[in-house]
Structures are given as structure tokens and as C-alpha cells.
C-alpha positions as CSV (number, residue, x, y, z in Angstrom):
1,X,0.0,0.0,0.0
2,X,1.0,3.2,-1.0
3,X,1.2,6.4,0.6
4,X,0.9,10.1,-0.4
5,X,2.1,13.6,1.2
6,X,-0.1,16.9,1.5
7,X,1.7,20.0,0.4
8,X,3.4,20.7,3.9
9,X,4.5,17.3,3.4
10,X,2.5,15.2,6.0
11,X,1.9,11.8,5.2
12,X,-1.6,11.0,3.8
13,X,-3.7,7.7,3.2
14,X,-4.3,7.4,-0.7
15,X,-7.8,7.7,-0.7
16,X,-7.8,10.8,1.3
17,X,-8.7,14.7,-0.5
18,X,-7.4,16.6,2.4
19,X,-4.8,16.1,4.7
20,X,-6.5,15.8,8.2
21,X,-3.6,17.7,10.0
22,X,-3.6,20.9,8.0
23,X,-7.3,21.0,8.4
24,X,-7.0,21.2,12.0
25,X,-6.6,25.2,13.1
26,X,-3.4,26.8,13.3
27,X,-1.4,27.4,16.0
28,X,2.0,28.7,15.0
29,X,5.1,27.8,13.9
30,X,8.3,25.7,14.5
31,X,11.1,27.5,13.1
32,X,14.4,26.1,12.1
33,X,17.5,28.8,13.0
34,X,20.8,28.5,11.6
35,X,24.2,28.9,13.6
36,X,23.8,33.1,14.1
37,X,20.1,32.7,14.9
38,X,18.6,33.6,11.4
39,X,15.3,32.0,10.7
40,X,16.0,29.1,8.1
41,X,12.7,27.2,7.3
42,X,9.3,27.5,9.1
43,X,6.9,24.8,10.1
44,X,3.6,24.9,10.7
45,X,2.4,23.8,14.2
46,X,-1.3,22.9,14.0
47,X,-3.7,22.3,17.3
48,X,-3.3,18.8,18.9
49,X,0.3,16.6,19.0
50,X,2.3,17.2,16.3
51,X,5.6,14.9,16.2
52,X,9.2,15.9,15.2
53,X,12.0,13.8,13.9
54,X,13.6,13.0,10.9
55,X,11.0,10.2,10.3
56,X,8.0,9.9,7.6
57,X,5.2,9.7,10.1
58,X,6.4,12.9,11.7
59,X,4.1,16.2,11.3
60,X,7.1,18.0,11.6
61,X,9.9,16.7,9.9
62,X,13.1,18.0,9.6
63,X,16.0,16.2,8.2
64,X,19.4,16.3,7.8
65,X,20.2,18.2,11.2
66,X,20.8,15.1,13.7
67,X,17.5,14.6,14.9
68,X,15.9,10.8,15.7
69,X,13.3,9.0,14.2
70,X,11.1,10.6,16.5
71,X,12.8,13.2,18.7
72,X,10.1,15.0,20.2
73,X,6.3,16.1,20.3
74,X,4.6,19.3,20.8
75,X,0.8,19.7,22.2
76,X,-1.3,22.0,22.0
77,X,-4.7,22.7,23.6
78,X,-6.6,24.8,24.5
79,X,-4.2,27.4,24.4
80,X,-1.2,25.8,25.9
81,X,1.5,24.3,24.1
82,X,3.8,22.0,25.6
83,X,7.1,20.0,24.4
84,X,8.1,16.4,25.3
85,X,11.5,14.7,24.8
86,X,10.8,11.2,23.8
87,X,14.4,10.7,24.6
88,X,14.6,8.9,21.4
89,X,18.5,10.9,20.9
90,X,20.3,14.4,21.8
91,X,18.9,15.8,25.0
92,X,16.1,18.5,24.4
93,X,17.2,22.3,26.1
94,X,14.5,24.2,26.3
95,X,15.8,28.3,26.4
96,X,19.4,26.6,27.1
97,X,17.8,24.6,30.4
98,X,17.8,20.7,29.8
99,X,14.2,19.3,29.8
100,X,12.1,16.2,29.2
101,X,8.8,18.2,28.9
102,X,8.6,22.1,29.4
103,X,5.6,24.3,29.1
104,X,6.6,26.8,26.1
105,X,5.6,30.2,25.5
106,X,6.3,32.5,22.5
107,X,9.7,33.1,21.8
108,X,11.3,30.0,23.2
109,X,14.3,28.6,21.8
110,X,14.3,24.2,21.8
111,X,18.0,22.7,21.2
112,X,17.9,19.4,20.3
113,X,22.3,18.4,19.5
114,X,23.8,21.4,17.5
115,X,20.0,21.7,15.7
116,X,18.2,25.2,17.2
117,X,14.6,26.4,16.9
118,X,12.5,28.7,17.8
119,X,8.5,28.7,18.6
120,X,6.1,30.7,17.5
121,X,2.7,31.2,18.7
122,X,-0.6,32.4,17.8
């Protein structure tokens, strides 16, 4: 069985029209900064748990940059948005303070290895 990918490159079920995760409301994004803290690709975080890694089934998925199959998720609900380490690979600093799960607010830089990003909320 086959799979297809939605435009933001989520991984989709053949005989779906829409991808179900970009239907669900926006929440922000997950941006990718380079060495001096320039901005160097954005990702859109959407309400609910979006995954990160370097694998296919992740909603955010970032590759060549050291990351782990799955590295991490993010939650959001209800207005919060929250970060968990699945400890899958390099330890997860949240605003240079290592974490397993942190609470994050606009603004916050996440370090996972020598890969930095910065969240941006709604």
C-alpha cells in the first residue's frame, strides 16, 4: 500500500482529498534557525500533538540536522502548548535549560544536539 504527502509534506492515506492535520486550526510555527540565529525554514504547528523527527510519520519533519526517528512532540490545547523529549536521541534544552517536557511560550528557543529552533505562537 501506497502512501501520499499533503503540500506541507504530512503523510496522507491514498484515498484521502485533504490532509486531516492541516485542516485542524493553526497554531503557529516551529522555526528552524541556523548557527547566528537567522530563521531558516518554518513549520507549521497545528492544534493537537504534532511529532518531530527525521521520520515519515512525523508532522514536523526535519532532516538532515541530527534529529531521531522521533525526537520530540509538541501539544497544543486549549491554548497551551507543551514539548516532550521522547528521549529517542540528543537531550532537548528548552531556552538553554535541559528538559524532558517544558511548558513553552512564544519566543522559546528548543535545542535538540547542534539543531536550534525557535517557537512561534498564535
Amino acid at each position: 500500500m501506497g502512501f501520499k504527502y499533503c503540500k506541507e509534506g504530512h503523510i496522507m492515506d491514498p484515498s484521502w482529498k485533504y490532509c486531516p492535520v492541516c485542516l485542524a486550526p493553526l497554531a503557529g510555527w516551529f522555526v528552524a534557525l541556523d548557527s547566528k540565529g537567522v530563521a531558516q525554514k518554518f513549520y507549521t504547528i497545528h492544534e493537537g500533538k504534532s511529532f518531530i523527527g527525521s521520520g515519515v510519520d512525523c508532522e514536523i519533519r526535519i532532516l538532515k540536522s541530527g534529529l531521531s526517528r522521533q525526537q520530540a512532540y509538541i501539544s497544543i490545547a486549549d491554548g497551551i502548548c507543551d514539548i516532550v523529549d521522547l528521549g529517542n536521541g540528543s537531550s532537548m534544552k528548552v531556552n538553554k535549560n535541559d528538559t524532558v517536557k517544558m511548558t513553552l511560550i512564544d519566543g522559546d528557543i528548543i535545542t535538540f544536539g547542534d539543531s536550534t529552533f525557535k517557537i512561534k505562537l498564535l
